[in-house]
N, C-alpha and C positions, 0 to 999 in steps of 0.2 A: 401681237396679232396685227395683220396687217386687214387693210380695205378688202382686198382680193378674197380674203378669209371670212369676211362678212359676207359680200356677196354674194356666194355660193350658200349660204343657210337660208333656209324657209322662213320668213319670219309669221308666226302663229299669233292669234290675241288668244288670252286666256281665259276672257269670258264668255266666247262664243264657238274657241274653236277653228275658229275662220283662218284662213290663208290670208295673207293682206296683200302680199305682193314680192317685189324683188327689190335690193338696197341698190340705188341704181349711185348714191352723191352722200355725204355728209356735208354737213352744216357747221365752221367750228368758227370756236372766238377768237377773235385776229387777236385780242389781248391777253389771254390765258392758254391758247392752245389746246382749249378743252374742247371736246364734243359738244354741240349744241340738241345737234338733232341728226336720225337718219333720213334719207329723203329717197324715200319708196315707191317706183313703180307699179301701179295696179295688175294684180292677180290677170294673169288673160281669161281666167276662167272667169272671172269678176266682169271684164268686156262685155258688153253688147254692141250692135252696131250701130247702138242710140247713142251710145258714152262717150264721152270724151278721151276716157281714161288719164284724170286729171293726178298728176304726182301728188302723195301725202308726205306730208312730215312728222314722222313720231319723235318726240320729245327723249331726251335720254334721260331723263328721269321717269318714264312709263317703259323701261325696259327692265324686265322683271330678271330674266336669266338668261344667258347665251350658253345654251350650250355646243355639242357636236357636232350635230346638223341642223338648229332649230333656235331661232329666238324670238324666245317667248316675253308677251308687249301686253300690258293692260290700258285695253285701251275701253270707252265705254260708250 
């Protein structure tokens, strides 16, 4: 799976439901090559024009399932 292929899915939390945003960067360990974290864009729906719309980083160990069009994050 490439970057390009993440981007394009909705990333959901699973215990609210909620839209969180768009995978705009990952996060990886210069030592392992592993994924560290995705680093997410806020929902524009999530926008106001008080907000900052400050980037989240979800941990790849709170990523529950990637599926087709959707990944799904526990996040609390």
């Amino acid at each position: 799976m490439r970057l390009s292929d993440l981007q394009s899915k909705d990333i959901v939390n699973m215990l609210d439901g909620r839209n969180i945003g768009n995978i705009i960067d990952v996060k990886i360990d210069e030592r392992t090559g592993a994924i560290i974290a995705l680093v997410v864009e806020p929902s524009k729906k999530m926008l106001s024009f008080m907000s900052r719309g400050v980037d989240t980083e979800i941990a790849w160990q709170n990523i529950e399932r990637i599926g087709e069009d959707v990944i799904l994050v526990r996040l609390s």
